[in-house]
KOLKOLDO-424456 format. One record per residue (C-alpha): x, y, z. Coordinates in steps of 0.1 Angstrom, whole numbers, padded with zeros to 4 digits, always signed. Each point is the difference from the previous one (the first is absolute). Example, Ala and Ser with C-alpha at 12.3 -4.5 7.8 and 13.67 -1.06 7.14 Angstrom:
% KOLKOLDO-424456
+0123-0045+0078+0014+0034-0007
This chain:
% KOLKOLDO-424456
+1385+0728+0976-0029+0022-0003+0014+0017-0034-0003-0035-0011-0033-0004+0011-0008+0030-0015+0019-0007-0032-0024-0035-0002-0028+0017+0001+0009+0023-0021+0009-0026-0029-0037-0014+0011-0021+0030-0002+0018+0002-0038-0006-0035-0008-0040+0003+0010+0003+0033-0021+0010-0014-0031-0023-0033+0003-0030+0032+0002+0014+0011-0032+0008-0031-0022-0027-0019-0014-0009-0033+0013+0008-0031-0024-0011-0024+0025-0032-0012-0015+0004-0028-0033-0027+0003-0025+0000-0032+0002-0013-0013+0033-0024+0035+0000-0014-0019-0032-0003-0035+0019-0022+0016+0027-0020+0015-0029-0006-0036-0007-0006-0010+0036-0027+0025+0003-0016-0017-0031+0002-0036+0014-0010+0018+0033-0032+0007-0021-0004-0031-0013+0001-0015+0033-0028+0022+0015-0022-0008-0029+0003-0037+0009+0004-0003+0041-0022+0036+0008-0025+0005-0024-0018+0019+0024+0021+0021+0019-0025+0023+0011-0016-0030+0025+0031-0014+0006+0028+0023+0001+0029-0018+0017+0010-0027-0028+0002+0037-0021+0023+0019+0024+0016-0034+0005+0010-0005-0036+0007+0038-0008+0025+0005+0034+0014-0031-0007+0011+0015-0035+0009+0034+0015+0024-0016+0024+0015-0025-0030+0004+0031-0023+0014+0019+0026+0023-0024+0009+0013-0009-0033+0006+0040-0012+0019+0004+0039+0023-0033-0011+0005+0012-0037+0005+0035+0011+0028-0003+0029+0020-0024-0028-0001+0025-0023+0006+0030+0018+0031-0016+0012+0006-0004-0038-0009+0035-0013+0006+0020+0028+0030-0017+0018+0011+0022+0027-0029+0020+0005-0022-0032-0004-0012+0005+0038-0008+0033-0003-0020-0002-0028-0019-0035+0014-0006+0020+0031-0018+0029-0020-0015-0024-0024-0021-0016+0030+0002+0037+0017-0027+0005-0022-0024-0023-0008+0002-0013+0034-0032+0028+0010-0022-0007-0027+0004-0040+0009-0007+0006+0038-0023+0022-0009-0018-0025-0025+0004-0029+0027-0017+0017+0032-0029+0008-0027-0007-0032-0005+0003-0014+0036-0025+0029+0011-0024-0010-0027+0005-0035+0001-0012-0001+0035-0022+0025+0006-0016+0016-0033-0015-0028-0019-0029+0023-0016+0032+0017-0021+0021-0029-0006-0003+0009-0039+0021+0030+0004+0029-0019+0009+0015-0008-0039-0007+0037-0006+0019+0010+0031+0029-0025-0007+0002+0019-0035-0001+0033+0011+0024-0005+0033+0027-0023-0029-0002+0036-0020+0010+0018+0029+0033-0021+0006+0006+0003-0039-0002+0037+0002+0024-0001+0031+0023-0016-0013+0000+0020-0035+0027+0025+0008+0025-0027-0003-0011-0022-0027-0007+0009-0033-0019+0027-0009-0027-0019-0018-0007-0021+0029-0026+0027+0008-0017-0015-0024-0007-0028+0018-0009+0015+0030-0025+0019-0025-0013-0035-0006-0006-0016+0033-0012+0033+0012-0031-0001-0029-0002-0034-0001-0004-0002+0040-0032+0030-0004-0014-0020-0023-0001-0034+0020-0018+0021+0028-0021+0015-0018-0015-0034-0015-0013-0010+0033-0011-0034+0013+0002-0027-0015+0015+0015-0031+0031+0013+0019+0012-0035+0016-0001-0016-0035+0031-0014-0008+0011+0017-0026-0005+0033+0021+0033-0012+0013+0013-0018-0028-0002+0022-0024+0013+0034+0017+0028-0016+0015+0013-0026-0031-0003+0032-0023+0017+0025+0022+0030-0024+0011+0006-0007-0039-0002+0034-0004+0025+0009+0033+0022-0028-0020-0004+0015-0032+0014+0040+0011+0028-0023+0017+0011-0015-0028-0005+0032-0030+0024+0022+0028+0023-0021+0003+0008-0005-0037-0003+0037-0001+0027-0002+0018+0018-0020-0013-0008+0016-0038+0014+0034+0020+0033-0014+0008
């Protein structure tokens, strides 16, 4: 019996060894191009229910969470269908790893915003650059399974998210400080999807 314990985790420490090594097909370029879009309405909606965000900040967090968590929840639906799709037996694996490692820049991001939500009003303004920057941290995480150019989006959100802080109040909390960053970067996450997978598929 304990061979055959050992033998199982044997054929498991394998199977988490070849998810490390196989890049992840999990993510559509699709639905990463609808949340582009979301972030764009997202904007829209700011500009008409919190036009000033800077004296009344909790219709913007309400709107931009609210779109995190929809986004978030429509690639984690879209990705576990597909992974069972592409990846088939090793779809668990590579799920696992998938949320492995954004899952710190999101916590990370969230515990942010609580802390300066409640207790740092005076820098409130520095939460769309943060989001930016903390996103382009879980891009570059997950980089050494996706496609190589991905790090160019990572690039993105990573300049993009400087930038937003830099602006300062009220600049910073416009909404296309959000809108903009985040529709161009997920059509551009969308875009490297799609161009390496018909690389691909030119290659074979």
């Amino acid at each position: 019996m304990n061979n055959l314990y050992k033998a199982l985790g044997d054929i498991g420490s394998i199977r988490r060894q070849v998810a490390r090594t196989t890049e992840f097909r999990g993510y559509g370029p699709a639905t990463l191009a609808a949340t582009g879009a979301m972030a764009v309405l997202a904007a829209t909606a700011q500009a008409l229910w919190a036009p000033d965000p800077l004296n009344h900040m909790a219709p913007y967090l309400g709107i931009w969470i609210a779109t995190a968590v929809l986004s978030a929840a429509l690639v984690g639906v879209q990705m576990h269908t597909r992974a069972r799709r592409i990846h088939s037996a090793l779809s668990d694996e590579m799920i696992h790893l998938a949320v492995e490692q954004f899952m710190p820049a999101l916590g990370a991001g969230a515990l942010i915003t609580l802390v300066l939500a409640r207790g740092a009003p005076a820098v409130q303004a520095l939460l769309p650059g943060i989001w930016q920057v903390v996103f382009s941290l879980g891009v570059f995480s997950s980089c050494r399974f996706l496609p190589r150019p991905m790090l160019a989006a990572g690039v993105w959100y990573l300049l993009t998210g400087l930038v937003c802080a830099s602006l300062g109040a009220p600049r910073a909390l416009s909404p296309w400080a959000m809108g903009i960053p985040y529709g161009v970067g997920q059509l551009l996450v969308a875009g490297i999807l799609l161009f390496t997978a018909q690389e691909d598929k030119d290659e074979i």
